[in-house]
Every structure is written in structure tokens, then in C-alpha cells.
N, C-alpha and C positions, 0 to 999 in steps of 0.2 A: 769712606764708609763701606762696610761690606754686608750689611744689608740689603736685602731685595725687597721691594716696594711692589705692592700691588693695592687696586683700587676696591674701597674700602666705603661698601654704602653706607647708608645709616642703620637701617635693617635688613631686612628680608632673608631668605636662607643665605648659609653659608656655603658661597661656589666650592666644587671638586676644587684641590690643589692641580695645579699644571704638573704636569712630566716634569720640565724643567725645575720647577719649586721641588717635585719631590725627590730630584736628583742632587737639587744642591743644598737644600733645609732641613731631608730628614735622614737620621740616622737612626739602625734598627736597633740599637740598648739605649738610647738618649731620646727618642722619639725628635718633638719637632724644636729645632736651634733660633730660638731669638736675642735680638742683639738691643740690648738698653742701654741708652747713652743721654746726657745733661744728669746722672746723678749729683747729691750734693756730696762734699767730703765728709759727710757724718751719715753717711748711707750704708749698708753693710749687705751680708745674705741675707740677714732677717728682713729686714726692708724691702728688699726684690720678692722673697716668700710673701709675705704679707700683703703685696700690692696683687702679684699673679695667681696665688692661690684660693680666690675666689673663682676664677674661670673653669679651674679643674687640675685633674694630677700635674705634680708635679715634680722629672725624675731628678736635676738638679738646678740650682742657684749659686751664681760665683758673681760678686764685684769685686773688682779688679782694684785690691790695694795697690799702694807705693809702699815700695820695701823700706824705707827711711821712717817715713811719717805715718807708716800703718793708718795712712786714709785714703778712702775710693779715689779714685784717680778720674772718677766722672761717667764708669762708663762699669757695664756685667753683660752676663748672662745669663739665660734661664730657659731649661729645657723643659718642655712639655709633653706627654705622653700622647696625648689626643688633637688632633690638626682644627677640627672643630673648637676646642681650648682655645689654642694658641692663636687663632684667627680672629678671637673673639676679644683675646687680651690684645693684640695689635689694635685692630678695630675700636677698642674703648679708652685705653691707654694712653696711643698716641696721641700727642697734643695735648695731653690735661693737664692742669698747671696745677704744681705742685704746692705746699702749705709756706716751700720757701721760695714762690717765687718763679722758679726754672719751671720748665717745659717739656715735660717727658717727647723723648724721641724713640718709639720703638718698634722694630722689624722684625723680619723676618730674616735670619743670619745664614749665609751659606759659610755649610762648613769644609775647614781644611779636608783635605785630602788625607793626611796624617794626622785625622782624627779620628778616621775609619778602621785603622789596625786597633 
């Protein structure tokens, strides 16, 4: 998994991101990089839009087909403009069990190195 995990009250304000979080989650054209995984195979971008776009901007959304069977392979991504957003869509997200069943698992992704050119 290359999501970063950090500890996630139930309320109260949302902490400053760490140095380290901001060195390795955010990019400055993509804002903040989360990593969504237990999708179903009939999950798509719309599906990730629609779950995350209640918390706030969002600059993109990518699930990850299989070139074969053109279905999610279980797992996207979703970039957020706002760290407050994105902290709040971790925060509620993870763990909530879906209409089929699975278990969203969702982080905070640090990104490649060669996703910064």
C-alpha cells in the first residue's frame, strides 16, 4: 500500500498537514493525492467523483481499469485541491461500507517522484 495513514478523530478541527505529509501527498497542479482501494469492478471515475465530491474541489479522478475487461481493477485515485477536503474525505470515507458490501479503504497517497515533472 503506498498510502500514508494518519490518526483520524471523530471531530474537532482539522490538524496542520506535517512537513513530511506535505512533501510526500501534495503536488502544486494536483493539490492533495489520495489512494482508494476495495473498489467494486463496476466502479468507474464517476463513482470516485460522486463519493469525493461532496467534501470539496476536485482537480482529478482516475480508477484504474484492466486493459482486457475494461473493469476497475479495485483500486483509483483522486486528487483534491484543498488539504482540509481531503482530510475530511479520508476521515469519513474510510471504513464505510459500501451498497455492495466491500469496505472502502482510503488514504492519503504519496506521490511518485516522476509525477512531479
Amino acid at each position: 500500500s503506498s498510502g500514508i495513514n494518519a490518526e483520524y478523530g471523530d471531530s474537532g478541527p482539522v490538524p496542520n498537514p506535517t512537513p513530511d505529509m506535505v512533501e510526500k501527498c501534495f503536488h502544486p497542479t494536483h493539490g492533495w493525492g489520495l489512494y482508494v482501494c476495495n473498489l467494486d469492478a463496476e466502479d468507474s471515475d464517476v463513482t470516485l467523483y460522486r463519493l469525493f465530491a461532496p467534501f470539496g474541489p476536485i482537480t482529478s479522478v482516475r480508477a484504474m481499469l484492466d486493459m482486457t475487461s475494461n473493469k476497475c481493477r479495485g483500486y483509483g485515485f483522486v486528487n483534491m485541491a484543498k488539504y482540509d477536503s481531503a482530510y475530511e474525505a479520508v476521515r469519513l470515507l474510510h471504513g464505510l461500507e459500501l451498497a455492495t458490501g466491500r469496505v472502502l479503504n482510503v488514504s492519503f497517497k504519496a506521490q511518485k517522484r516522476s509525477e512531479f515533472r
